[in-house]
Structure formats: C-alpha cells, structure tokens
N, C-alpha and C positions, 0 to 999 in steps of 0.2 A: 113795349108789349104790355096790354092793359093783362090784369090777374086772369079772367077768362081765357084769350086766347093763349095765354101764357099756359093753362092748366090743360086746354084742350090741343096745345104742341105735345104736353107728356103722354095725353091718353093716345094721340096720334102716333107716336114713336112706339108707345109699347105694342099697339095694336099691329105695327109693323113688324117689331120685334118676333110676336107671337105666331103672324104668317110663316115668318121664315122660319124658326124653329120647327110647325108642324112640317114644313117642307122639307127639311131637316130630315127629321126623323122620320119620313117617309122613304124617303130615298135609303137612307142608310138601313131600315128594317128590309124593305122591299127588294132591293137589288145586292147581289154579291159580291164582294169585293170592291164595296162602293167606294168613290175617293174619300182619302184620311181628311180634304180641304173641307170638306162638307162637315165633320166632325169639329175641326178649327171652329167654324161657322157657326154651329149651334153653341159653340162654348162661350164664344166671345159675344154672341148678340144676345146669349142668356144670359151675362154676366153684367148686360147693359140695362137687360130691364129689371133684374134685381136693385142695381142703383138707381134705376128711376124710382121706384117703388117705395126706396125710403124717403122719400123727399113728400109723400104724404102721410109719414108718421113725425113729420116736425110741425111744431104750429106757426112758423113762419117762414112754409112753402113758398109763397106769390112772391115774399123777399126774393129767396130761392133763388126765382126761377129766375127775375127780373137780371141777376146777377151772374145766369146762367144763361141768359138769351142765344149766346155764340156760340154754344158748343151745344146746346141744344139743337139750335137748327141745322148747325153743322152735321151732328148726330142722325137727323132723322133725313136729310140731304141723301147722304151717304147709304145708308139703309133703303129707301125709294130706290136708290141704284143699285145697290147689293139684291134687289127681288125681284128686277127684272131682268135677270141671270136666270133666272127658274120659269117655266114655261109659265102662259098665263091658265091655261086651264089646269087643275088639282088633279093631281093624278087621283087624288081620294074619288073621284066621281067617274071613273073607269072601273070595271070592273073583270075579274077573271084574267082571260090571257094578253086581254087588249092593254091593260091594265102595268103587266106586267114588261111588256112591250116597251110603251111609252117611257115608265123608268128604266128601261136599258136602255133606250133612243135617247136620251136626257144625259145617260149616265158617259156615251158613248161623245155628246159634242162638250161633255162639261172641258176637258185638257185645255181647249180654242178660249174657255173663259176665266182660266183661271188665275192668271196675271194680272185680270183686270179684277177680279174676286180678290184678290190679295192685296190688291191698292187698297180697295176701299176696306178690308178688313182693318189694314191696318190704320187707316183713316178714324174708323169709327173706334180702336183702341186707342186713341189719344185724346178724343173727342170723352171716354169713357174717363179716362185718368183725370182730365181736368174738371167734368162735375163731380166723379167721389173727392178730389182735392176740395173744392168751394164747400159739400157737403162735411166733409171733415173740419173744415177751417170755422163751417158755421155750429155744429153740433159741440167745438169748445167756447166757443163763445156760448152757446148758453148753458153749458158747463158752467163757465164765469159767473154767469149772471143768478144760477143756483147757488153758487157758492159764495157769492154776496148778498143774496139774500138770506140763506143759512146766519150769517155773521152779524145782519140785522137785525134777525131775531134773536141771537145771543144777546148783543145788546142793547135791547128793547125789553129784555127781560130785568127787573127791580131786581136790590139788594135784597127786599122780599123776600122773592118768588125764590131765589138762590137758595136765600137759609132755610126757607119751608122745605125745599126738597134735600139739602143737608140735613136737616132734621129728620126728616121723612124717611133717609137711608137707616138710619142708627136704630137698631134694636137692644145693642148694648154697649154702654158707652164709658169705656177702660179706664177713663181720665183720673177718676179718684182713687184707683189701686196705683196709677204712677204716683201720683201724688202721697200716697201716704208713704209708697217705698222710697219716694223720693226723700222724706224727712226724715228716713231711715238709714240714709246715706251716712255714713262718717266720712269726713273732710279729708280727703290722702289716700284713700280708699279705692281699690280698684283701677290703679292705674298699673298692676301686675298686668292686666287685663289687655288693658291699652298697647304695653310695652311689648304684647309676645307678638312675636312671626306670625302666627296663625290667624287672630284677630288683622293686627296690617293688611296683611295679604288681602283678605278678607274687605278689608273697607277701602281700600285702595285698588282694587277688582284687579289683584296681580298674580289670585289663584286662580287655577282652572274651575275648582268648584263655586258657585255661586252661594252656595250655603253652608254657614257654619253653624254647628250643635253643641252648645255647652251644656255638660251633663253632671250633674251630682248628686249626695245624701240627702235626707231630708233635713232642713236646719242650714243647708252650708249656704243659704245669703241669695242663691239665684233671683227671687224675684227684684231685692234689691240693687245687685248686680245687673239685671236686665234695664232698669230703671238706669243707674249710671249711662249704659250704652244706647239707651234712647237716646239720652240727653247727647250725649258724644256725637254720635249720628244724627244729629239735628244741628249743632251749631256746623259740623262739618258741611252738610246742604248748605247752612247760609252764605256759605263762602262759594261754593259749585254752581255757578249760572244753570239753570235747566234740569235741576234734581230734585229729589223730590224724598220724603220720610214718611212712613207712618207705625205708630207701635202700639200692642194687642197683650194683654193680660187674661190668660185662661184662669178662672175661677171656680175651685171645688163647691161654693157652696150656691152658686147659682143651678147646679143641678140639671146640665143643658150640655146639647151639645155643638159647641163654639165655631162650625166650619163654617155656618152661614151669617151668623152676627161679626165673625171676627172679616169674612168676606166683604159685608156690606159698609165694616166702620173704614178700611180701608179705602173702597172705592170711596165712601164720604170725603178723608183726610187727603186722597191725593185732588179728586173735586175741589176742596177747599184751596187747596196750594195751588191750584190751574189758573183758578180765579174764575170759570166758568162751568157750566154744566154743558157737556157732550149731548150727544144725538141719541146714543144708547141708553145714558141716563134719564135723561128727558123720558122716553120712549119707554125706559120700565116706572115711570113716576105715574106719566100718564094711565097706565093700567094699574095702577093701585096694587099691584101684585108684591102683598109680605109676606109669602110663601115661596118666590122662586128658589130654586134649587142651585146647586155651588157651579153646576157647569152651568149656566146661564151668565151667573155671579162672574165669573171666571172669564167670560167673551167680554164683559163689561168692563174689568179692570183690563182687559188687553189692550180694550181701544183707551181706556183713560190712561194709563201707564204708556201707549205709546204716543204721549207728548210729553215727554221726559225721556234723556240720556240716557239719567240714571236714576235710580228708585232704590231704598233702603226699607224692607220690613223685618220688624224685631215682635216676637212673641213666646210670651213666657209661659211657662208652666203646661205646656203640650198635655203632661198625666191628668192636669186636671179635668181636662174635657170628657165630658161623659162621650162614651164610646170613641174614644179619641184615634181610633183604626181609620174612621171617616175622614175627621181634620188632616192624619197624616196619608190617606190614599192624595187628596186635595193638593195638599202640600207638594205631592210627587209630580201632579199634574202641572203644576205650576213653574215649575224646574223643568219638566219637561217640553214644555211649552215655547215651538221656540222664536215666538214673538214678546218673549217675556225673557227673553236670554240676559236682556240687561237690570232687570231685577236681582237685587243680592239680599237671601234671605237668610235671619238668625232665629234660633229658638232655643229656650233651656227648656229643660226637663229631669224628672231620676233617669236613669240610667237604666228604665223597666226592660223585658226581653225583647218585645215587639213592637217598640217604640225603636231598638237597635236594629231590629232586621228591616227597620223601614227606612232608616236613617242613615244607615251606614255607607249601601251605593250611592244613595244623592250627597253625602256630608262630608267635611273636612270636623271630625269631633277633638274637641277640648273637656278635659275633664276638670274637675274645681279641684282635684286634691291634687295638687302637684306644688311643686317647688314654687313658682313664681307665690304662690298666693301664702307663703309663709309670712313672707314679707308684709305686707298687710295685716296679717293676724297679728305680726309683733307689731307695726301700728298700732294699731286697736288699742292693746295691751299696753303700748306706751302711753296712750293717751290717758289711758284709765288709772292707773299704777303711778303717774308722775303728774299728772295735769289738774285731775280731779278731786275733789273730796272724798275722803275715807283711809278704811283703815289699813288699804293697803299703801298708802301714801308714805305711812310712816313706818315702813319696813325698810330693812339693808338693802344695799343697792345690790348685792349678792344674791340675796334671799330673791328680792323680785326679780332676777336675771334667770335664776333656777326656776322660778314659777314659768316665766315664759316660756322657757327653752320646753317643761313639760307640758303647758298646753299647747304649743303652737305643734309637739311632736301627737300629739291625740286628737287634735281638733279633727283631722282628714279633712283639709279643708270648709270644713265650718266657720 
C-alpha cells in the first residue's frame, strides 16, 4: 500500500464511519422506541473513527498505516457491509409524514437484520482493538525516541554550560558561614547531639515526622552545632547510594529575606550531586527569570529531589531571616508536599513565639538546654582548664571541679 492510497483507505473509512452515525442518529431521534442495536452502532463505529483520527496527529502516519494495512481494510470491509443494512435513500431527504413513515418501515424490518449487524459490529470491534493496539505500541516508541533525545542533550551539554547555570542559581552562597562555624568546632563536641533518640530517629527516617527543630538562647552554639550536622549528614550520604545533602545559613546581617536564595542554593546543591541539569532547571535558566517566587522554586526542587531516595536539608538560624513568617509558611509547604515526603528536614532557631506556633505541628523539637549537652560543656571546660595554657591550668583539681560543676549548672546550654 503506497502512502496515498494508504491515507485515502482512512479518509474512506471515516467517511463511512460518518454516513452511519448520521443514520444513526436519524433513526434513534426520529422514530420511538427505536432499537437499543442502532445505539451499540453509533457507539462503536464513533469509537472507530476517533481512532482513525489520531493516526494524523503522529508524524509517522504512512509508517502507520503500511503496518495497519489488515485491520484497516478489514475495518472499512466490514463497515461497507454494516451500511448496507440501512436503506439507500436518507431518510434526511423525505420530508413531513412520508418521512416519518419510512423510519418506521426501516425500524419495523430492522429484527430480520440484526444478527447479521451484530456479526459485523463485532467484527469491526476487533478490527478497532488491533489499530488502537499498533497506535499505542507506536506512540511509545516515540516516546523512546523523546526520551533519548532528552538524554542527548543532557549530554551534549559542557562542564561549562553546567557550572554557568549552577552559578546562575545562587543568589547567596552559605559556604563561608559553614566554614568559619566549622573552625569553631571543638574536637569532641556535639556528639550529645548525635547520641539522642530524637536526632537518630531523625536521620535514620524511623520518625514519623520528617523534621526536626533544634531550639535555643542566644550564645548557646546553634549555628556551630548546625555546622557539625551538616558535616554529619554529608559523610552519612557518602555511604547511601541515591541520597542526597544540602545545608543553608540564615544570616542577620544580610538584611533579606532568605526563602528564595535559601530555595535556589538548594535546588543548585542537589543539581550539583545529580551530576546533570533537569528540564525544569534548564527551563527556568533559559528565561533568565531572578525573581521567580518560592512556589515556582518549590515545583523545581520537587522534580530535582525526585531523583533521590533520600534528601537531607539542614538550615540554621530560621529568626534571622527578615520576615521569617514567609521562609517558615515555605517550610510548611514543603513537609506538606507529598512528593517531597522523602525529604528530612532540620532547622535551629531561638525558641521565638511564632516561629513555635509554626513549628510545633510539622516538628519533632529538641531544645540545647538539656542534660545531654552538659556533657560537652564539661568537655569544653576540660579541654580548657587541663589542656591549655593559662591560669586556670594551675588551679586544684578541686577548685577546677567546682568551677565546672558551676558553669556547666548556669550555662543553660551555652
């Protein structure tokens, strides 16, 4: 079947198709109680030229058809015989009572045809099944063939073009607040942290809540403490095939408020660990757009985060964020999101009142002033008092015992 008569088999079939449906639906308006087979009839031979119909929104129909040659002819076979069941003159072109006549008279010898109407109905319903089948089988193949070329242009795309749009994400970029909290670490430090229920639970996703909120004074170590559990939760991904980190420092004196920078450095950090730029990112690069807003932000990390298990975000100092009600409406959405179910989120902050009311239903909260974190402060205190230089060095083992015992009782977790 050259591609011509191959295309002018479909316009033939449908044209057929569309006789019998008006005839169809002449009879069944026209006449009362008309037979329920004539309803069968319009349904399945409307059902046939809707499937012919997609076969010219593919652009490799004449494949198609060449592939559909047997059930095509079969199709329009069957059809040619299904329409000459119906008088040859259109009852359309009767008028008045002659009119209505003739559809009784039709309606009256249809019983004598109807066995043989229901052969071929059901003829041309298998006839139907096996082109939507060929039409299905071809419309994933070029599925396939989109989605290797998607993969092409992944990469086709430079180390380049990669980092320019990694860069391109970041409006602000947290690295040297970890870093200077990081050299603020003390050696021994913060493994209270590590050791509670609450935090495991937490990083080992054996809580029901996905987010944990560490809360304290001012002075009592959080942002250094958050730094620790960056680092924690990063060497922990190295070991987890398919996971993923990224961590966020809210800063008072950038004077800003952090829902859309701390958004974008995310979607950058988990881009980076993909090893590729998505379709969504591509797509907001392309539009040069550094104003999109956090629910836009928000559909983007959905799709970059769902290529990863599991995902760890840690951000610190929540109060700092100018009007930080936003970051934490964002925050909500994000937990509530539930294509984002596998994300486990942390955050410290003070202990403010509407930073609780926002926190409380999404969070499992740990506060710094508690027992676990004594222990570390007498750390500290050891290290200082017995290790270092000065003049606390050369005090009774007594006396320094008593000093600790009172700062580690006042500190309140400081």
């Amino acid at each position: 079947m050259d591609p011509l008569s191959a295309a002018a088999s479909v316009i033939a079939v449908v044209q057929i198709a569309d006789r019998i449906i008006d005839m169809c639906k002449t009879y069944i308006t026209g006449v009362k109680d008309a037979p329920a087979d004539l309803r069968a009839i319009l349904i399945e031979v409307g059902s046939v030229k809707c499937v012919l119909e997609v076969i010219e929104l593919l652009d490799t129909s004449f494949e198609i058809l060449e592939k559909l040659r047997g059930p095509l002819e079969g199709c329009k076979e069957a059809l040619d015989s299904l329409e000459t069941l119906f008088p040859t003159q259109s009852a359309g072109t009767v008028k008045g009572k002659k009119k209505r006549l003739a559809l009784s008279l039709t309606t009256l010898a249809w019983p004598f045809k109807r066995d043989k109407a229901l052969k071929l109905l059901e003829e041309i319903g298998r006839h139907k099944s096996t082109i939507a089948l060929g039409l299905t089988t071809e419309t994933a193949q070029d599925l396939k063939h989109i989605r290797k070329n998607v993969e092409t242009i992944h990469a086709a795309m430079t180390e380049a073009e990669k980092s320019q749009i990694l860069r391109w994400l970041v409006i602000t970029d947290p690295s040297p607040n970890h870093n200077n909290a990081c050299q603020l670490h003390e050696v021994h430090t913060g493994q209270w942290l590590t050791n509670s229920p609450e935090y495991a639970e937490w990083k080992y996703g054996r809580s029901e809540s996905q987010f944990l909120w560490l809360h304290g004074i001012p002075g009592a170590g959080k942002t250094v403490l958050h730094s620790y559990i960056a680092e924690d939760v990063a060497r922990f991904c190295d070991e987890i095939e398919d996971s993923a980190c990224a961590f966020y420092y809210c800063y008072f004196a950038r004077n800003q408020d952090e829902t859309v920078p701390f958004l974008r450095w995310v979607i950058k950090e988990l881009s980076r660990k993909l090893g590729r730029i998505t379709s969504e990112v591509c797509r907001l690069y392309t539009s040069n757009n550094l104003h999109s807003g956090p629910g836009i932000l928000l559909s983007i990390l959905e799709e970059v985060a769902g290529h990863f298990s599991r995902v760890y975000i840690t951000i610190d100092a929540l109060d700092e964020s100018v009007k930080h009600e936003t970051l934490l409406r964002w925050l909500q959405s994000m937990v509530e999101t539930p294509k984002l179910r596998h994300i486990r989120l942390l955050a410290t902050s003070r202990r403010e009142l509407d930073i609780e009311r926002a926190l409380s239903p999404l969070a499992t909260e740990l506060s710094l002033s508690n027992p676990y974190v004594d222990n570390d402060i007498r750390t500290y205190l050891y290290i200082q008092s017995r290790l270092r230089e000065g003049n606390v060095r050369s005090w009774p083992e007594w006396l320094k015992n008593e000093a600790e015992d009172a700062l580690v009782k006042g500190a309140k977790g400081m």
